[in-house]
ZAMARGU-4260 file (C-alpha; in steps of 0.2 Angstrom, whole numbers, plus 5000, padded with zeros to 4 digits):
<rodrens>
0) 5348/5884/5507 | 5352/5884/5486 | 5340/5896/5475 | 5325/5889/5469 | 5327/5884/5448
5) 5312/5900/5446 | 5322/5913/5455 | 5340/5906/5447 | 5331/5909/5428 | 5324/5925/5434
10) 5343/5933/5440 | 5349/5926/5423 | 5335/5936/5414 | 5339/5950/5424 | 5358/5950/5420
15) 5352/5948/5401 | 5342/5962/5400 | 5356/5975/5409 | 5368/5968/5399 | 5357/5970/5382
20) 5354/5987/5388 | 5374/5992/5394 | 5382/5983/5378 | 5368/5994/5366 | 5371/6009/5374
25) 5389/6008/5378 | 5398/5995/5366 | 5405/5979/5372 | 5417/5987/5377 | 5413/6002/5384
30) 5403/5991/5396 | 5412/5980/5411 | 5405/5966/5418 | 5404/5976/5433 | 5392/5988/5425
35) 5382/5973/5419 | 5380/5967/5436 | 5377/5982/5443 | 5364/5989/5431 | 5355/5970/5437
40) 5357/5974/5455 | 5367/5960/5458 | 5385/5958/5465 | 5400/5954/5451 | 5403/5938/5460
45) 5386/5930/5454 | 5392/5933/5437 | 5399/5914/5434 | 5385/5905/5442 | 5376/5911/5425
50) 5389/5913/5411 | 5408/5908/5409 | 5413/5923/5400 | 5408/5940/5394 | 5409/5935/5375
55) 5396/5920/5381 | 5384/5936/5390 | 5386/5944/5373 | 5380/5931/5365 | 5367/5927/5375
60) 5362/5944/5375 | 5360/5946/5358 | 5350/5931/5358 | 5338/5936/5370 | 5334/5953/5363
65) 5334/5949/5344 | 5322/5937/5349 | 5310/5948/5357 | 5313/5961/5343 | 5309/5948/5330
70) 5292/5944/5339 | 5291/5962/5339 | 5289/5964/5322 | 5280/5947/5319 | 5265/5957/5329
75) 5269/5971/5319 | 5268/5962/5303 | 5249/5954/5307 | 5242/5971/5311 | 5247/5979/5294
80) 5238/5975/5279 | 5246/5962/5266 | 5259/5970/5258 | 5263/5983/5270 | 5273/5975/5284
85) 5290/5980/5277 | 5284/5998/5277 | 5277/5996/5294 | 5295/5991/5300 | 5303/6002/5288
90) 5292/6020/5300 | 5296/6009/5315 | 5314/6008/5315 | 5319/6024/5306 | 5311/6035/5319
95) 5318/6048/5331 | 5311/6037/5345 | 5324/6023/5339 | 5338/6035/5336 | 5336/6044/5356
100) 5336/6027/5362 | 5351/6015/5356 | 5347/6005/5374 | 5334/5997/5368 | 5334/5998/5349
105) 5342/5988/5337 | 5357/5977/5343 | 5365/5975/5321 | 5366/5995/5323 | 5375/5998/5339
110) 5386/5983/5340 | 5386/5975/5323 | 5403/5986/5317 | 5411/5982/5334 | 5408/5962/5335
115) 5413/5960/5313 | 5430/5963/5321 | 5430/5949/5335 | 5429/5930/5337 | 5419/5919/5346
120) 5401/5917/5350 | 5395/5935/5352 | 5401/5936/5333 | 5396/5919/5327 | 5377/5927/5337
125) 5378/5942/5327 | 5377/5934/5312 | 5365/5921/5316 | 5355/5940/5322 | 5358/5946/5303
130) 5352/5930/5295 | 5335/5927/5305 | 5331/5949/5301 | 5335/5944/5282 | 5324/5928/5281
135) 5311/5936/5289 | 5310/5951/5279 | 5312/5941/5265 | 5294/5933/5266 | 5286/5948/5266
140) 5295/5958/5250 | 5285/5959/5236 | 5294/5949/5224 | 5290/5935/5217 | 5306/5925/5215
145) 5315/5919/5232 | 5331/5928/5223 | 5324/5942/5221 | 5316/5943/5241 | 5330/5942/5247
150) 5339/5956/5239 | 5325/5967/5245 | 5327/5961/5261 | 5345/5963/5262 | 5344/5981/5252
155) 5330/5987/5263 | 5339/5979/5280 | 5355/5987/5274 | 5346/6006/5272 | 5337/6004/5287
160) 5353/6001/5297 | 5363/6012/5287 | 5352/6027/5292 | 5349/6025/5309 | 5368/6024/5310
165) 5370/6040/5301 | 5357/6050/5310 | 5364/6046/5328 | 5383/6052/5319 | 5375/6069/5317
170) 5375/6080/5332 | 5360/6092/5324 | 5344/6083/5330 | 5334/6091/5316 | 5346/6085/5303
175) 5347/6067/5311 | 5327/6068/5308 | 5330/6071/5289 | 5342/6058/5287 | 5327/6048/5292
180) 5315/6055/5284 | 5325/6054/5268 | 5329/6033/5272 | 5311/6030/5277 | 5306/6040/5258
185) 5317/6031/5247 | 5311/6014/5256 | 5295/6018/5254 | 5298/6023/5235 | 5307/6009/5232
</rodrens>
């Protein structure tokens, strides 16, 4: 008897979710399909009746957790007083919480230098993933003009990426908590 259409979309949120965590933690790479499927306690056979191809697991991979991420945020940005939402992303990204934990953080700062080098949906996904974080952020910088919103976007996204990769590069925990501490400060300053 075929699976139900419930139980068919649950094993392909499954399978996204190991493989959001594997390709983040690992690379693309560094992460097999096998490892996918076995992190999602499923055999590498089932693999085809749910993507084609690994790029297209990527892709929807990245997808799936810059979606939840963004709603993340969103939620984030209600709770924090009018003017303050970047800020409130700014303490919530740059922290040594983010930096332990690279399975679960930030899919543009684990796999966004890897996937600018390839083709294909995971890449075309990545960008689409850049654009929504810089549109979003965008409406809540304090500029005034839309020009001018988006560069702090893009300067403020740029930093906050920039320093989480530079603090998981040092091996010296305390320094890669200064590194932060010094990202988070210059934000906030500017």
């Amino acid at each position: 008897m075929p699976w139900n259409k419930s139980h068919k979309e649950k094993t392909r949120e499954r399978i996204l979710d190991a493989a959001a965590a594997a390709f983040r933690e690992r690379g693309v790479n560094g992460a097999s399909l096998t490892d996918v499927m076995q992190q999602a306690d499923l055999t590498h056979g089932g693999f085809y009746a749910h993507f084609k191809s690994k790029d297209e697991l990527i892709a929807a991979a990245l997808k799936s957790v810059n979606t939840m991420r963004l709603a993340r945020f969103k939620d984030t940005a209600v709770k924090s007083s009018h003017g303050s939402e970047l800020a409130a992303a700014v303490d919530v990204y740059l922290s040594s919480r983010h930096r332990e934990h690279p399975e679960s953080g930030c899919a543009i700062a684990t796999l966004g230098s890897e996937l600018a080098r390839e083709r294909g949906s995971a890449r075309h996904q990545m960008s689409d993933n850049v654009q929504a974080w810089l549109e979003l952020f965008a409406q809540f910088a304090p500029e005034s003009n839309a020009r001018g919103k988006m560069r702090q976007a893009t300067g403020t996204f740029a930093a906050m990426i920039g320093g989480i990769i530079l603090a998981r590069a040092v091996e010296d925990p305390h320094e890669a908590d200064r590194i932060l501490a010094d990202v988070r400060a210059f934000l906030h300053e500017t």
